[in-house]
C-alpha positions as CSV (number, residue, x, y, z in Angstrom):
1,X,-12.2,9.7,-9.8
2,X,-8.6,10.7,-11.0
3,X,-5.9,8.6,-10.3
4,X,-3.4,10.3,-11.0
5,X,-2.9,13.5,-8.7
6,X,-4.3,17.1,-10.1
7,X,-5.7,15.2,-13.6
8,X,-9.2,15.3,-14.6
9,X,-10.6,11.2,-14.6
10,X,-10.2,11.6,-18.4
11,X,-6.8,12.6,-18.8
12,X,-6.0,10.4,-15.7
13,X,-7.6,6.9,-17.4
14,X,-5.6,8.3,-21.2
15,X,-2.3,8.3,-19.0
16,X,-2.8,4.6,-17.3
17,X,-4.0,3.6,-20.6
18,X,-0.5,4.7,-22.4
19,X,1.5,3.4,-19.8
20,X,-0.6,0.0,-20.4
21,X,0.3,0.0,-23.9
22,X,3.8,1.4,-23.7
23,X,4.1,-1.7,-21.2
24,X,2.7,-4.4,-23.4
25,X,4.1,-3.1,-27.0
26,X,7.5,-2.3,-26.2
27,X,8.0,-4.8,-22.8
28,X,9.0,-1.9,-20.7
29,X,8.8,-2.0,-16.9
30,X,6.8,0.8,-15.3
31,X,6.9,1.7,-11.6
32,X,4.5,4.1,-10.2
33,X,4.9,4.8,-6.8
34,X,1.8,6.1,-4.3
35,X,0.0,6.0,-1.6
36,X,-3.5,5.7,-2.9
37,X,-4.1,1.8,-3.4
38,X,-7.1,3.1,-6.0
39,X,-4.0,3.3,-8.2
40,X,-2.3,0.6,-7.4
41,X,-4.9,-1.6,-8.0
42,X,-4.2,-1.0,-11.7
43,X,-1.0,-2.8,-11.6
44,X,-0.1,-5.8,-11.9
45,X,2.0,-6.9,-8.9
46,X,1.7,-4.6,-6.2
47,X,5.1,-3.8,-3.4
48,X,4.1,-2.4,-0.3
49,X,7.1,-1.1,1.6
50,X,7.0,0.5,5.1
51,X,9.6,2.2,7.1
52,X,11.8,1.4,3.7
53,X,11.6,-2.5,4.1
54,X,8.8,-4.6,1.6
55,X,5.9,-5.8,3.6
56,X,4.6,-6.9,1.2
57,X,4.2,-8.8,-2.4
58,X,1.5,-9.2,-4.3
């Protein structure tokens, strides 16, 4: 499955993976913002907003 939009699941995992590393070698923040919580459940604190106020925290 690709997770992110019109990618292949090859090019799709490559991309998470980069942003993985970019976030652990260089301490960057990434935020990735969608509605499919396949992705999300990649990160590593999840914010679920509705109607523009955060529901939730995890």
């Amino acid at each position: 499955m690709s997770l992110l939009g019109n990618l292949d699941s090859k090019s799709s995992d490559e991309i998470v993976e980069l942003l993985k590393k970019s976030n652990r070698d260089y301490k960057q923040t990434i935020i990735m913002i969608t509605h499919n919580m396949e992705i999300a459940k990649v990160a590593d604190r999840i914010i679920k907003i509705e109607d523009g106020k955060i529901v939730g925290d995890c």
